[in-house]
LUMDRENTOR-885062 format. One line per field, with one value per residue (C-alpha): residue number from 1; residue in one letter; x, z, y. Coordinates in Angstrom, 1 decimal. Each point is the difference from the previous one (the first is absolute). Example, Ala and Ser with C-alpha at 12.3 -4.5 7.8 and 13.67 -1.06 7.14 Angstrom:
seq <- (1, 2)
type <- (A, S)
X <- (12.3, 1.4)
Z <- (7.8, -0.7)
Y <- (-4.5, 3.4)
//
This chain:
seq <- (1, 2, 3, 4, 5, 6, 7, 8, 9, 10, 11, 12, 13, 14, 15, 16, 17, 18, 19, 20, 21, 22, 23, 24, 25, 26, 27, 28, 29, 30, 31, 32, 33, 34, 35, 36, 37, 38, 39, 40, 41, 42, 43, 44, 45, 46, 47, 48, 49, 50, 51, 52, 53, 54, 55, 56, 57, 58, 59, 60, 61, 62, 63, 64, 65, 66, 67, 68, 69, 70, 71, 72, 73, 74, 75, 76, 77, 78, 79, 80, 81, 82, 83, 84, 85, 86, 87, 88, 89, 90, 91, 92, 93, 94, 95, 96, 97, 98, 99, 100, 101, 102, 103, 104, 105, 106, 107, 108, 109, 110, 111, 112, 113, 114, 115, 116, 117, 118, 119, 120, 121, 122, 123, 124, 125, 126, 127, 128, 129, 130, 131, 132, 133, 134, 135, 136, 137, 138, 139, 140, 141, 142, 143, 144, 145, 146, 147, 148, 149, 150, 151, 152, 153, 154, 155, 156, 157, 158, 159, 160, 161, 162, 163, 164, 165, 166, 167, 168, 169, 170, 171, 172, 173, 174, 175, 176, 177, 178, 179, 180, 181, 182, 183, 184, 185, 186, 187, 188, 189, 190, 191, 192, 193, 194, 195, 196, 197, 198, 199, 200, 201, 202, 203, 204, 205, 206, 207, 208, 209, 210, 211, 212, 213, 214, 215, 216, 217, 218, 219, 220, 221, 222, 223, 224, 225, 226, 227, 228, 229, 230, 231, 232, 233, 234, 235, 236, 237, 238, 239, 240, 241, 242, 243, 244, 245, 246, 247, 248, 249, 250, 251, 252, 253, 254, 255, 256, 257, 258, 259, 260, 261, 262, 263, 264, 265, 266, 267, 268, 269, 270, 271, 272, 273, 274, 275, 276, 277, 278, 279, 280, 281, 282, 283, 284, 285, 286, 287, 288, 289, 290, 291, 292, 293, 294, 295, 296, 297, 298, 299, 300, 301, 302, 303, 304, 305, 306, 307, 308, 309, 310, 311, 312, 313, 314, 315, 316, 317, 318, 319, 320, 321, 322, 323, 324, 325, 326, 327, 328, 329, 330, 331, 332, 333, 334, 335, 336, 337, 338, 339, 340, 341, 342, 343, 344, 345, 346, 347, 348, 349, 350, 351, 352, 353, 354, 355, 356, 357, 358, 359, 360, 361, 362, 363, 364, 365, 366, 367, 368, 369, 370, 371, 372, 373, 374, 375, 376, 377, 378, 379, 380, 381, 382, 383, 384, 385, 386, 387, 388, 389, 390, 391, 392, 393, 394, 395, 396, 397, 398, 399, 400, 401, 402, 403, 404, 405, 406, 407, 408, 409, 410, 411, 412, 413, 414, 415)
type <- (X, X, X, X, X, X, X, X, X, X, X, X, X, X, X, X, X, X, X, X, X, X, X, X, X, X, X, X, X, X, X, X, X, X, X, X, X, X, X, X, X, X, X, X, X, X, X, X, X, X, X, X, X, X, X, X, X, X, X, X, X, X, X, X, X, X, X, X, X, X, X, X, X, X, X, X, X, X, X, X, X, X, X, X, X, X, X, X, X, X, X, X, X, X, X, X, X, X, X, X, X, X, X, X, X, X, X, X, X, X, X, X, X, X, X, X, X, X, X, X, X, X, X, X, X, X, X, X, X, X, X, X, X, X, X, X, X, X, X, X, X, X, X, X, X, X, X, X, X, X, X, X, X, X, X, X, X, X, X, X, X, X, X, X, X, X, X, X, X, X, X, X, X, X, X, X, X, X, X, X, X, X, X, X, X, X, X, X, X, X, X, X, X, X, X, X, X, X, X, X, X, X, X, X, X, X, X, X, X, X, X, X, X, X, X, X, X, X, X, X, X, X, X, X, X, X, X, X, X, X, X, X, X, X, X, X, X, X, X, X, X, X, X, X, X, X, X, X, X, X, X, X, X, X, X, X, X, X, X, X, X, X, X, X, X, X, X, X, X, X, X, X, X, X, X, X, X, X, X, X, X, X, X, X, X, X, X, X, X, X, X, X, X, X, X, X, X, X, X, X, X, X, X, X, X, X, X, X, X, X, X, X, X, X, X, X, X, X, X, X, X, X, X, X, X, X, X, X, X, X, X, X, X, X, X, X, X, X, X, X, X, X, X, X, X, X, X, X, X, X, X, X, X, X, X, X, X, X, X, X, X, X, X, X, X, X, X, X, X, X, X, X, X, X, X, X, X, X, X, X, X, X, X, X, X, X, X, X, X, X, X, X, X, X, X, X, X, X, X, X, X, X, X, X, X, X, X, X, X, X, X, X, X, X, X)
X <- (130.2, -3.6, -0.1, 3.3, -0.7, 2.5, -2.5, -3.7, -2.2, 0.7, 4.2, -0.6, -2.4, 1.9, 2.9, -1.0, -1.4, 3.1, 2.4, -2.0, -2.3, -3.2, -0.1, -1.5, 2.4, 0.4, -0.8, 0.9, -1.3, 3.1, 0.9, -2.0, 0.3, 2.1, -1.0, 2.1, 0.2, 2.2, 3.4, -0.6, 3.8, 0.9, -3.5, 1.0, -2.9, 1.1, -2.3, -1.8, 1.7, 3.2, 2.9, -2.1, -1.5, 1.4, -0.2, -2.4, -1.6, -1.6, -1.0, 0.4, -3.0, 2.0, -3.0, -0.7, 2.4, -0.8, 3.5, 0.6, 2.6, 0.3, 2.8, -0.9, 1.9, -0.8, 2.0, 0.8, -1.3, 1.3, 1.1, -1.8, -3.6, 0.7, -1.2, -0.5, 2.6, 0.6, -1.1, -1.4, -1.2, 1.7, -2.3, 0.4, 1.9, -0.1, 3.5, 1.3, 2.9, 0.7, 2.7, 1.2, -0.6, 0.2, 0.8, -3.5, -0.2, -2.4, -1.2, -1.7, -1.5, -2.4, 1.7, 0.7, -2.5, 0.4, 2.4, 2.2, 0.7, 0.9, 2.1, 1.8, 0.7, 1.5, 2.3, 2.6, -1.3, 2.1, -2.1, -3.2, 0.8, 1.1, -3.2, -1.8, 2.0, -0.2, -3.7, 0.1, 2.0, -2.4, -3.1, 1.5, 1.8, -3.1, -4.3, 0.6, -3.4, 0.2, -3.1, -1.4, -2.0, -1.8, -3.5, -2.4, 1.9, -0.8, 0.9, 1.0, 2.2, 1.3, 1.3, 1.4, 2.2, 0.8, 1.5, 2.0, 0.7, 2.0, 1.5, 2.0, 1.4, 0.8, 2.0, 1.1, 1.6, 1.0, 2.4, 1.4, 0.3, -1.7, -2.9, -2.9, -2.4, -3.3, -0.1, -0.2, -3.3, -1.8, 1.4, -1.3, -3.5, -0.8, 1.1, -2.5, -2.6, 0.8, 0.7, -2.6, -2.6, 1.4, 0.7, -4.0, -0.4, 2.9, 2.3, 2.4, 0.9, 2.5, 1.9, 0.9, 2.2, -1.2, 1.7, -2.7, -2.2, 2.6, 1.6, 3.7, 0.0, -3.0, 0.1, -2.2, -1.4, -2.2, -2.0, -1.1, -1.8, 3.1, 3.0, 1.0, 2.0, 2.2, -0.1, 1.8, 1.4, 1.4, 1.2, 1.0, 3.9, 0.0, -0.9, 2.5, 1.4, -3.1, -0.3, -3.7, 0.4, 0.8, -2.9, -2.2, 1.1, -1.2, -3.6, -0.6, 1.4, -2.7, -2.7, 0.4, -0.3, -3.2, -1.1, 0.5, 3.0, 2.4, 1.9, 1.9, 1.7, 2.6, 0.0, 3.0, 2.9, 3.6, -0.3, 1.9, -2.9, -1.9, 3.0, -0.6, -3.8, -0.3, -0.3, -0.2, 1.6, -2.0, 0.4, -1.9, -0.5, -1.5, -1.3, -0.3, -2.4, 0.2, -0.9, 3.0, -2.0, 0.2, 3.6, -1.1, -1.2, 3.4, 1.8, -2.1, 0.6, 4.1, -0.4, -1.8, 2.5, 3.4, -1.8, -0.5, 3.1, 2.5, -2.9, 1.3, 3.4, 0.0, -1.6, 2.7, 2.6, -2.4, -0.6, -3.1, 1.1, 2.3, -3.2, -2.4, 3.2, 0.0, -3.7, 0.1, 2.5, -2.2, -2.9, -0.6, -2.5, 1.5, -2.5, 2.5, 3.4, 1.6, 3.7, 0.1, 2.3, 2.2, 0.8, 3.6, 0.3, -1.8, 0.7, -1.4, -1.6, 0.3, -2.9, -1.1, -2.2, -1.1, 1.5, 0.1, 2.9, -3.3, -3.1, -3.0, -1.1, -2.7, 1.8, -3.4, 0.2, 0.8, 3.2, 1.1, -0.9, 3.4, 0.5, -2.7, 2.2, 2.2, -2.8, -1.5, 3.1, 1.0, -3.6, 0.6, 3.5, -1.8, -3.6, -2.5, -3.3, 0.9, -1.6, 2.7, 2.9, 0.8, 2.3, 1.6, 2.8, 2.8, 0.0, 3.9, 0.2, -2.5, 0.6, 0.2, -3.3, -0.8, -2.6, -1.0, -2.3, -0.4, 3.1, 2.0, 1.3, 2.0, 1.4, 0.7, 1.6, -0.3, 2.0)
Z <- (125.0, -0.8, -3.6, -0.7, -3.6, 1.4, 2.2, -1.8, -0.9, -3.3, 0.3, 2.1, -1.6, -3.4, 1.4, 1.9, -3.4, -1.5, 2.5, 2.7, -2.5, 1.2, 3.8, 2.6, 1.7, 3.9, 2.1, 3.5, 3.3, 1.1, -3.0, -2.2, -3.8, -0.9, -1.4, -0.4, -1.7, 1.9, -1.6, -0.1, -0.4, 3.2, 2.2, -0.1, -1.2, -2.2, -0.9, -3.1, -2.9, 1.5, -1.4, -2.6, 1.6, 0.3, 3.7, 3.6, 2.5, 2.8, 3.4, 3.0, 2.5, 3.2, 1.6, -2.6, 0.3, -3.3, -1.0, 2.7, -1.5, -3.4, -2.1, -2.2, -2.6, -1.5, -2.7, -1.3, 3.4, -1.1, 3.4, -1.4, 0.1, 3.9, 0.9, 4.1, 2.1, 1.4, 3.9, 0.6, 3.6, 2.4, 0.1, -3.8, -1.6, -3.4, -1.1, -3.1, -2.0, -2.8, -2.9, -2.3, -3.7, -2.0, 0.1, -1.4, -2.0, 0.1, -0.9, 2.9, -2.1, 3.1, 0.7, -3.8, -2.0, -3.1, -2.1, -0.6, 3.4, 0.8, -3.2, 1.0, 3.3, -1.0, -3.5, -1.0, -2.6, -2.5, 0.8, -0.4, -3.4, -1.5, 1.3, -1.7, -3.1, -0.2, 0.4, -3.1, -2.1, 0.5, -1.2, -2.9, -1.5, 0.4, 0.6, 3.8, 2.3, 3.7, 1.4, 3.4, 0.0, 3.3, 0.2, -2.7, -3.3, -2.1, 0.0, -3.7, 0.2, 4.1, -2.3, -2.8, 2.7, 2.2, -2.8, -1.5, 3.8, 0.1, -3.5, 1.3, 3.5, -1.9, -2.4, 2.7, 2.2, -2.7, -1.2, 3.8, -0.1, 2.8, 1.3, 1.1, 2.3, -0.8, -3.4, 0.6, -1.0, 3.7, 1.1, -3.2, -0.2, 3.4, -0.7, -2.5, 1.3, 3.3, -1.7, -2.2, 2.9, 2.0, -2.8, 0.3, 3.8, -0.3, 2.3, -3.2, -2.9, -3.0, -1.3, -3.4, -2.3, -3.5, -3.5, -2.1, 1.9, 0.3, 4.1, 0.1, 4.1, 2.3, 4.0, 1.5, 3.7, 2.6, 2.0, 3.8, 1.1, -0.3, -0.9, -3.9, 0.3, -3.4, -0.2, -3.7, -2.4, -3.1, -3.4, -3.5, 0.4, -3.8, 1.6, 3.2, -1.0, 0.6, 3.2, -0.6, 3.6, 1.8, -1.8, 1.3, 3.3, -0.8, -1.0, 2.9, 2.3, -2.3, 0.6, 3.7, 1.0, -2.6, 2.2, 3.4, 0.9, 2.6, -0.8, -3.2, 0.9, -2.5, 2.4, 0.7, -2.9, 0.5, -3.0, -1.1, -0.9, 3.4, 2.1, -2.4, -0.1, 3.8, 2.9, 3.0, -0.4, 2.3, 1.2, -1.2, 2.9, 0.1, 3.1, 1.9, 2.1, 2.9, 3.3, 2.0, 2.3, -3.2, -0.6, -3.6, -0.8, 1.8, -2.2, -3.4, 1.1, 0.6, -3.4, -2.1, 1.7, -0.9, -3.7, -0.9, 1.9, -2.5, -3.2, 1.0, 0.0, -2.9, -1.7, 1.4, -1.4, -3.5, -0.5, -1.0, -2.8, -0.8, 0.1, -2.4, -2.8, 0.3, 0.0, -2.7, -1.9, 0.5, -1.8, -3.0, -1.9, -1.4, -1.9, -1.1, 0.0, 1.7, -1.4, -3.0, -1.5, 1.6, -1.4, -0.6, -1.5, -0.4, -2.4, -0.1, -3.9, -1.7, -3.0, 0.3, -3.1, -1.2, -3.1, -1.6, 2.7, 2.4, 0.4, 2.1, 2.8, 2.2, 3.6, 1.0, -0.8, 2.1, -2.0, 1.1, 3.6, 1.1, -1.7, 1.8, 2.8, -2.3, -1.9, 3.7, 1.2, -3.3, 0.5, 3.8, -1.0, -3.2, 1.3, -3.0, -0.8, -0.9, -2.9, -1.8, 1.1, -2.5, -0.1, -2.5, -0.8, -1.7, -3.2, 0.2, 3.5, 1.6, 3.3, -0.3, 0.3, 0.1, 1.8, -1.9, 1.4, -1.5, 1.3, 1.1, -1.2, 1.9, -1.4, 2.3, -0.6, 1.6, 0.6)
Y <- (-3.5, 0.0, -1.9, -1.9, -1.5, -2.9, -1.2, 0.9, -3.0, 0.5, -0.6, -3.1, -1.8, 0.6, -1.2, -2.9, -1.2, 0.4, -1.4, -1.6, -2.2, 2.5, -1.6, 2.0, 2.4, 0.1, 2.5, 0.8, 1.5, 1.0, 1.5, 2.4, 1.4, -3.0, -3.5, -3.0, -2.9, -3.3, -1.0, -4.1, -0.2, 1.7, 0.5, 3.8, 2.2, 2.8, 3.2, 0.0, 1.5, -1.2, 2.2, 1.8, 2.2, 3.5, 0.4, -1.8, 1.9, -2.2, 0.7, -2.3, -1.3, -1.1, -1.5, -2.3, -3.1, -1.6, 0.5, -3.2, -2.9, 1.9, 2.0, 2.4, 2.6, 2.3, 1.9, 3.9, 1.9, 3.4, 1.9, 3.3, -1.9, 0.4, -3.0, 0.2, -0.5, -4.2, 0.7, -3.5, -0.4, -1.9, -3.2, -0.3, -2.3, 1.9, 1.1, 1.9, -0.1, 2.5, -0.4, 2.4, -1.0, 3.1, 3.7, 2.0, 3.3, 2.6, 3.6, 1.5, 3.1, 1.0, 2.9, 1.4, 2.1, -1.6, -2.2, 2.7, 1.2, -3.5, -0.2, 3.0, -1.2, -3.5, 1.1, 3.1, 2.3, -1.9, -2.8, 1.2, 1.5, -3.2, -1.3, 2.3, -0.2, -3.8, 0.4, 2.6, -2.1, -2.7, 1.5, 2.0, -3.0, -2.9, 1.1, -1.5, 0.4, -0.9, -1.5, -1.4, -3.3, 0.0, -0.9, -1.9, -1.4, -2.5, -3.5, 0.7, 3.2, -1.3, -3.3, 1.3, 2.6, -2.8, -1.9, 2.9, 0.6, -3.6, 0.7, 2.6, -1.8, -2.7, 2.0, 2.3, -3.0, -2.4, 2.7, 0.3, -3.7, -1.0, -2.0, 2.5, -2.4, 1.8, -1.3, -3.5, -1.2, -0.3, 3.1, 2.4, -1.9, 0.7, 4.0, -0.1, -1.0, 1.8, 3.6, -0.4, -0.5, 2.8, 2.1, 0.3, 1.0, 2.6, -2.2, -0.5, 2.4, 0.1, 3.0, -0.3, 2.1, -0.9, 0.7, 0.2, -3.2, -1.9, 0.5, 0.9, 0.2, -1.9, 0.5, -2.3, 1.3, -1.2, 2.8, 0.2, 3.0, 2.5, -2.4, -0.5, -3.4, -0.1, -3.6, -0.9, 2.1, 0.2, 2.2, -1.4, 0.1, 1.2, 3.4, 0.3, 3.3, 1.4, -1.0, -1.1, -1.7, 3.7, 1.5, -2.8, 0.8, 3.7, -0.8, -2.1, 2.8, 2.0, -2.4, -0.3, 3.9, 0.4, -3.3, 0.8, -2.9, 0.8, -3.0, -1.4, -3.2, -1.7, -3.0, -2.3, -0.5, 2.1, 1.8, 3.4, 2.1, -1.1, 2.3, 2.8, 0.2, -0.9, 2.1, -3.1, -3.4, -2.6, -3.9, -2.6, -2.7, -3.7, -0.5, -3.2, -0.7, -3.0, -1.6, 0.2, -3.0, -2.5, -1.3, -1.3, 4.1, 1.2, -2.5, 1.3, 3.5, -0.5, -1.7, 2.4, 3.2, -2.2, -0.8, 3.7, 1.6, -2.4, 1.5, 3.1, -0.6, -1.7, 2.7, 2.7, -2.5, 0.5, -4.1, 0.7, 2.3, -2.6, -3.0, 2.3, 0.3, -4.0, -0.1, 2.3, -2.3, -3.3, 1.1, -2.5, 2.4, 3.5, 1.6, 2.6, 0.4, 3.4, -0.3, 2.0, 1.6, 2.6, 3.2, 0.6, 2.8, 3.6, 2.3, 3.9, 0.8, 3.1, 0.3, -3.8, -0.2, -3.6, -1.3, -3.6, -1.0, 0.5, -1.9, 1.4, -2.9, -0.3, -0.1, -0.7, -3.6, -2.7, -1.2, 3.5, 0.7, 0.2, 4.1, 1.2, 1.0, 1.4, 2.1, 1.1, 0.7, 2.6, 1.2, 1.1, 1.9, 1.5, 0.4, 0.4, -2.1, -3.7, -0.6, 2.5, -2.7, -2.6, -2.8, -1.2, -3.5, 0.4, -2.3, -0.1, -0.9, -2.0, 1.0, 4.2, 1.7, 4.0, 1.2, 3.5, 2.6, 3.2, 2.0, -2.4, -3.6, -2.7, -3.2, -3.1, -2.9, -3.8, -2.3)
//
């Protein structure tokens, strides 16, 4: 790989100034396009970035022995980065262990014309025409444009997209009720200052699917010379049955044939849509590196393997699903609260007009956040501008609403 954004100057300085206090990273003889920074707890030295990175290349220098008395790891070597083949000479005392983390998913579109002849290859017909239907509905109920930050933006425009950016994971995972680890504080002020700086060299981009200007779906990706690396993404769950999230998919199949990628990588996490889209699944590895000639390396080594084997199994027996729910559960602050009301009860109108048992509301407003899945939803089934659906309250029953466009009508009612 000839420019692995995981391992430019730019990632590891802005990482080592937010997780390594700005010290100097270490380099090796023995060991190239990799930097490391020393675990004081254990003595091991793990690769820079650590497990946020989307993927390591590194090459190996047998006849440098700088490696002597030390451990290192390093994390996320995705097999398909083809890193050479361990053939350590005889009179070296290097050794490698590898352990299987995560399974990978990828689009290798090198051998497709275009988006649709990949497309065509991966889904049915019946497929492919809700696709395009879902993307229809979309932009004839709400003005969505799709657009492609990659190069020079503004500090002003980057922040005010990053924020709305965090607006909608935090909605997004707070309603799935679990803990999502890149919002903690440290984690999202390093990605924005990292995305932001890349953002300018074209080694980081962000798709966004705006209503009006306000994003209903971001993808953030990071970009080596023919690789798209889909890195976070997200949609406003108010719009699932549009499947915003498959059409995002779409324009960055779009984007990568006008571009010249072979490569779009959805990266580790066992997720539905990754087996549909995909056409190779791939291991993620960490490898360890040792001197078999020190016992205290052997013993780090033996240590680090037995650590990450019982991660894994673990994570097959889904504790760590389990741990973000609790983690989820232990957070003091909720900003807002995701359990509202649920619908009971739906009810097909014939000749809805308002009347005094009816009062128009704005389902706009913040008190009332909880219909808009319930006016999107009645949009998708009876496609037709927004603006022409209203809501209104029933002044007899608190809790029944109809949602009214300008053929059809639909009352609801809460509990």
């Amino acid at each position: 790989m000839k420019t692995n954004p995981f391992t430019s100057l730019q990632y590891e300085t802005i990482w080592s100034k937010h997780f390594n206090e700005g010290q100097d990273l270490v380099s090796f003889d023995f060991i190239k396009e990799v930097k490391f920074i020393k675990n004081s707890k254990f003595g091991v030295y793990e690769n820079a970035g650590r497990n946020l990175t989307k993927g390591i290349y590194y090459d190996l220098d047998y006849n440098k022995q700088d490696y002597k008395g030390k451990t290192f790891l390093i994390y996320d070597v995705p097999d398909y980065f083809n890193v050479d083949e361990f053939k350590a000479p005889k009179n070296s005392s290097l050794r490698l262990k590898k352990v299987f983390q995560y399974q990978g998913f990828l689009m290798d579109i090198s051998s497709y014309k275009d988006q649709d002849e990949y497309i065509n290859a991966q889904f049915s017909s019946k497929n492919r025409r809700e696709f395009r239907s879902n993307q229809r509905r979309l932009e004839q109920c709400f003005n969505i444009e799709y657009s492609f930050l990659h190069g020079e933006v503004s500090k002003a425009r980057f922040d005010v997209v990053f924020d709305k950016f965090y607006k909608l994971l935090n909605k997004r995972f707070a309603g799935k009720q679990v803990n999502y680890h890149h919002l903690s504080p440290d984690k999202w002020n390093y990605y924005k200052e990292l995305v932001y700086t890349m953002l300018q060299d074209k080694k980081a981009s962000l798709l966004l699917i705006n209503r009006d200007d306000t994003p209903i779906g971001v993808t953030l990706n990071f970009h080596s010379e023919d690789i798209l690396f889909e890195t976070i993404t997200v949609f406003d769950p108010d719009y699932y049955k549009f499947s915003v999230g498959k059409t995002s998919i779409i324009k960055l199949l779009e984007w990568c044939f006008e571009n010249n990628y072979r490569i779009s990588d959805f990266s580790k996490g066992d997720f539905d849509y990754k087996h549909k889209w995909s056409n190779l699944v791939y291991d993620f590895n960490y490898h360890i590196l040792y001197d078999s000639k020190s016992i205290q390396s052997i013993i780090k080594a033996n240590l680090l393997e037995t650590f990450y084997k019982t991660k894994l199994y673990l994570r097959r027996k889904k504790v760590n699903e389990l741990y973000r729910k609790y983690r989820f559960i232990l957070q003091e602050n909720k900003k807002e609260s995701f359990e509202a009301l649920t619908a009971i009860k739906f009810e097909k109108l014939d000749d809805f007009k308002a009347s005094n048992d009816y009062a128009l509301i704005d389902y706009e407003l913040e008190a009332n956040n909880f219909l808009k899945q319930y006016v999107y939803t009645f949009a998708f089934a009876n496609p037709e501008a927004i603006d022409h659906i209203k809501v209104y309250k029933s002044n007899e029953n608190t809790n029944a609403y109809v949602i009214s466009g300008s053929k059809k009508s639909q009352r609801i009612t809460f509990n």
